[in-house]
C-alpha positions as CSV (number, residue, x, y, z in Angstrom):
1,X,50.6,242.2,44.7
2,X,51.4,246.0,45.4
3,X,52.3,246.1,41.9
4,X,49.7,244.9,40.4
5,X,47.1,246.7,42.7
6,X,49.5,250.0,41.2
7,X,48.8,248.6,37.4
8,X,44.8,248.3,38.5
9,X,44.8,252.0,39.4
10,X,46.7,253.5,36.8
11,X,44.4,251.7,33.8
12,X,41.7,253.1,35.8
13,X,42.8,256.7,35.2
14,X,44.1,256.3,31.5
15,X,40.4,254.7,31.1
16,X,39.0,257.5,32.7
17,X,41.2,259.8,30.8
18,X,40.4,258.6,27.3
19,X,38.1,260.7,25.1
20,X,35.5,258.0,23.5
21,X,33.9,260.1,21.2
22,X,37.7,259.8,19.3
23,X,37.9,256.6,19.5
24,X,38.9,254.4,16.3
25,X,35.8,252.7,14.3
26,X,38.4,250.0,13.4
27,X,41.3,248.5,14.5
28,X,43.8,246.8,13.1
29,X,46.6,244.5,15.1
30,X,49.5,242.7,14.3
31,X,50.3,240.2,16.5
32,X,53.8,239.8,16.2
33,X,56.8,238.4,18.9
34,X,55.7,234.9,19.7
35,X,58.9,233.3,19.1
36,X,60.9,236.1,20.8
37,X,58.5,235.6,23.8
38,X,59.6,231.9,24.1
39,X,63.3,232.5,23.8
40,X,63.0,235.4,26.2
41,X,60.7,233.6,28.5
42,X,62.9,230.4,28.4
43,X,60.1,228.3,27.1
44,X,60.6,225.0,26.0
45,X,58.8,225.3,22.3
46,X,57.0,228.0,20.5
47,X,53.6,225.9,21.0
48,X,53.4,227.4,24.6
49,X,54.0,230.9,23.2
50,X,51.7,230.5,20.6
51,X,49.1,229.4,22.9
52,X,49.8,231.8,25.5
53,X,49.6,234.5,22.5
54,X,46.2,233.7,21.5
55,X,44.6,233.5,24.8
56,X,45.9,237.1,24.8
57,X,44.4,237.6,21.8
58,X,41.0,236.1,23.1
59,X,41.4,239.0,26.3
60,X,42.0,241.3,23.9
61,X,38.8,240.7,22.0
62,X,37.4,241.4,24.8
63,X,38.7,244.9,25.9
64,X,38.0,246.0,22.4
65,X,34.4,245.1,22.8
66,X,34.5,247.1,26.5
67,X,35.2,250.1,24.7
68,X,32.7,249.2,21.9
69,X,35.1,249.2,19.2
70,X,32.8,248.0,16.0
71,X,35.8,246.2,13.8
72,X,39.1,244.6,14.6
73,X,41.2,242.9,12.2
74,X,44.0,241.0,13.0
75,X,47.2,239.8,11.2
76,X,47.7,236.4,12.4
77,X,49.7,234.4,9.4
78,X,51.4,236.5,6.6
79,X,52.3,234.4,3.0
80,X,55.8,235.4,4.3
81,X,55.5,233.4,7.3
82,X,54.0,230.1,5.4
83,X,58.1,230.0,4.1
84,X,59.0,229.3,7.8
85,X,60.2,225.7,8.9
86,X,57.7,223.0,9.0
87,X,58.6,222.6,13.2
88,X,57.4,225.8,13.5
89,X,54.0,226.3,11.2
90,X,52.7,222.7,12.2
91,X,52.1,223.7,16.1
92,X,51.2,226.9,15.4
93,X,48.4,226.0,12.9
94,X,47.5,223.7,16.0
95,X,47.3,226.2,18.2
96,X,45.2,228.5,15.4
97,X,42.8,225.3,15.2
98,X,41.9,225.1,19.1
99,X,41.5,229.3,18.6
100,X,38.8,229.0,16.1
101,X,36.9,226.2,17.5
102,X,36.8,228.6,20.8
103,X,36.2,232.0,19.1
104,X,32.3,231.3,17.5
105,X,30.6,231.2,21.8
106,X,33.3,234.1,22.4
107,X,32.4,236.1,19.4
108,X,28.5,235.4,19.7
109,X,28.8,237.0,23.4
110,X,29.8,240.0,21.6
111,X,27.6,240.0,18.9
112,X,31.0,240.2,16.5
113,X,30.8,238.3,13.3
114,X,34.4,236.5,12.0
115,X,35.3,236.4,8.5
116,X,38.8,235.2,7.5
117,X,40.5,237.1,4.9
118,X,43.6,236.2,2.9
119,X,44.7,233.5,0.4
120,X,43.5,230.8,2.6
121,X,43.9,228.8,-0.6
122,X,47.5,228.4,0.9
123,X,46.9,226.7,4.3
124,X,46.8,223.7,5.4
125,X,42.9,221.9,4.5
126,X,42.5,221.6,8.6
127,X,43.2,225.4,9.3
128,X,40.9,226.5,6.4
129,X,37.9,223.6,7.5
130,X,38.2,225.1,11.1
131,X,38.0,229.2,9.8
132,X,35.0,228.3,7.2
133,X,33.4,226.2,10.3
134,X,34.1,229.5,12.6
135,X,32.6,231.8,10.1
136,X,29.4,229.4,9.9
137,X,29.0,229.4,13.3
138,X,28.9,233.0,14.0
139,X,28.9,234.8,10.4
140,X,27.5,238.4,11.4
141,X,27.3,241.0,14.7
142,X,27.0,244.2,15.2
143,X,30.4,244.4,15.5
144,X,33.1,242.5,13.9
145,X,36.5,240.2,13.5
146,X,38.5,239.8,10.6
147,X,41.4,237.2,10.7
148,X,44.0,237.7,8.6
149,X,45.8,234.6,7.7
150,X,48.3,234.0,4.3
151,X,47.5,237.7,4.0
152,X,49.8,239.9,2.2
153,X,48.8,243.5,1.2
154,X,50.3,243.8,-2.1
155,X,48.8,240.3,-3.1
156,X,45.5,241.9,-1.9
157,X,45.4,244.8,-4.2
158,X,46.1,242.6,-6.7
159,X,43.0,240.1,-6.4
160,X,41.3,243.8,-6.1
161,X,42.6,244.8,-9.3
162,X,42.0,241.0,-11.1
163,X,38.0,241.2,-9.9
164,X,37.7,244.5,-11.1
165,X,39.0,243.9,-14.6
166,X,37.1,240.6,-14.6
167,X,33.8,242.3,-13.7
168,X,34.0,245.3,-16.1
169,X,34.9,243.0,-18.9
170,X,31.7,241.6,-18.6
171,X,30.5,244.6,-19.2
172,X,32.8,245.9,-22.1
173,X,35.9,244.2,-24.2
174,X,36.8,247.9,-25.1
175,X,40.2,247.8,-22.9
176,X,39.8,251.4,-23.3
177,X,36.6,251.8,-21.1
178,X,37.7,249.3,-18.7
179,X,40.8,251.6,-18.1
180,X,38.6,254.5,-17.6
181,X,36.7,252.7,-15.5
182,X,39.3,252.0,-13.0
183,X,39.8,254.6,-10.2
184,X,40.4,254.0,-6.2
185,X,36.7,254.4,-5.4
186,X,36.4,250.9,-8.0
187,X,39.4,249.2,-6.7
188,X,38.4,250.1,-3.1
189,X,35.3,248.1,-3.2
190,X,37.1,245.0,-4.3
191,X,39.2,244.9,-1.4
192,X,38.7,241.8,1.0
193,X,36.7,244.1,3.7
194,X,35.6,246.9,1.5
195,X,31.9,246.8,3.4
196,X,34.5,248.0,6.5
197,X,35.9,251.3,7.4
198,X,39.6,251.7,6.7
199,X,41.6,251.5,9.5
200,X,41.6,254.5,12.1
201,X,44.2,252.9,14.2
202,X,47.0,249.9,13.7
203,X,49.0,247.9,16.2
204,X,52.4,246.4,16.1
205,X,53.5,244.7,18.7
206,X,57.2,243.1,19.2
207,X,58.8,246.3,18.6
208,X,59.3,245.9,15.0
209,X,58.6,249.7,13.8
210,X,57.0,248.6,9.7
211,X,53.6,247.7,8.9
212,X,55.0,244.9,6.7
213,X,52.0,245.5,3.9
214,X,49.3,245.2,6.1
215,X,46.3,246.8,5.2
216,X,48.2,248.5,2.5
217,X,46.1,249.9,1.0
218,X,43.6,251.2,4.2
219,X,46.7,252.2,5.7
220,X,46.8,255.6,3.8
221,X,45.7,257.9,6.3
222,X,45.7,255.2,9.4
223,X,47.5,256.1,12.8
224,X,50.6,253.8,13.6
225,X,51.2,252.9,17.3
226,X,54.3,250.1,17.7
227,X,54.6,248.9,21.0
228,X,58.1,247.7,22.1
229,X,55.8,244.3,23.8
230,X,55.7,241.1,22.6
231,X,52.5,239.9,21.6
232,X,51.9,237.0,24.4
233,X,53.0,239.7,27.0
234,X,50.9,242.4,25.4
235,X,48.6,243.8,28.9
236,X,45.3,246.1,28.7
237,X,47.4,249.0,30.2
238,X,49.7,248.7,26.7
239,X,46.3,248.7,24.4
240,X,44.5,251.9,27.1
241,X,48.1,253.7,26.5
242,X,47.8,253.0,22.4
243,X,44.0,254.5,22.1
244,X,45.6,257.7,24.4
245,X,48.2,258.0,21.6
246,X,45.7,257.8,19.0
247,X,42.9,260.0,20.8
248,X,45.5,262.6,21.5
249,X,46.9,263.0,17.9
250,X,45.8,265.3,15.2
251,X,44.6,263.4,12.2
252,X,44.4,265.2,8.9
253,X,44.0,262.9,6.2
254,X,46.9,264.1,4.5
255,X,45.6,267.6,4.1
């Protein structure tokens, strides 16, 4: 109890602390450590981590919005994980199921649209029938959520680069002015969020210290923060300490 009274006080003064007018425009998060939580937690299958990682993930929502951050995307499901054992994916898409039926009344009380980006093309039909249904149900905010699920960063810059080709040979079948029509201001807009800010600030959790091609190409002149916390176990006081790191540093956009 004194502890946690201690941990009360001590967010108070980072909070206090924090500069707001440095704060990031958009935030990106990987959630990472769910099955190191339930070995390290003794737990008796991942489904409890899982679960316990996305009502963290549901709390976190909501001390970005506190703070008034206007985007947060979130790595949820890489095309690298969807290679993992069937007795692991199947109560984990479960667990993403229950998440997205929830998130629509959450997100709505934050005026936060949800959009899912990825190749969504390879998950299960439930998991993509419950994203489309959450995107439905609360398609546009002020602020806003992007899930990423069978996401993979290279694999994103190359739909970018197939859409562009495909809509400047509508235009032309000169491959010489399609070339010299691609630059990163064109690719850029062909990205799965390019109506978004890149990045200011991304999150690792689990105390893996790569990015893993998220965001790849948003990441150029993003701020890392890994924290050695495993997603389910990730706390308010670990995000207040990540926006110090981020509002203390000197960014300079590779100049």
């Amino acid at each position: 109890m004194a502890l946690g009274l201690l941990y009360r006080i001590y967010e108070r003064n980072l909070l206090q602390g924090l500069d707001k007018d440095r704060f990031p425009r958009h935030i990106g998060i990987v959630l990472d450590g769910h099955r190191r939580y339930a070995r390290e937690e003794g737990l008796s299958s991942y489904t409890e981590s899982y679960r316990a990682g996305m009502a963290r993930f549901e709390e976190f929502l909501g001390w970005a919005n506190e703070l008034e951050i206007p985007a947060v995307t979130a790595w949820v499901l890489s095309r690298e994980n969807l290679a993992r054992p069937a007795e692991e994916l199947e109560p984990y898409f479960d667990v993403l199921v229950e998440l997205f039926g929830r998130l629509p009344e959450e997100c709505a009380e934050f005026d936060m649209g949800i959009r899912f980006i990825g190749s969504l093309d390879l998950l299960p039909d439930r998991l993509v029938a419950a994203a489309k249904a959450a995107e439905e149900a609360q398609p546009s905010g002020a602020r806003r959520l992007n899930i990423a699920m069978g996401y993979g960063g290279r694999q994103e810059i190359v739909d970018a680069a197939r859409d562009l080709v495909e809509k400047l040979m509508t235009e032309t079948t000169d491959p010489a002015a399609v070339a010299a029509r691609i630059d990163a201001e064109a690719l850029a807009a062909h990205m799965y969020s390019s109506d978004l800010p890149d990045p200011d600030l991304l999150i690792r959790t689990s105390g893996e210290s790569r990015l893993s091609g998220f965001l790849l190409w948003q990441s150029a002149y993003a701020e890392f923060v890994f924290v050695d916390v495993n997603w389910p176990a990730f706390r308010r006081v670990d995000f207040l300490r990540a926006l110090r790191d981020f509002t203390t540093r000197s960014r300079r956009y590779g100049k």
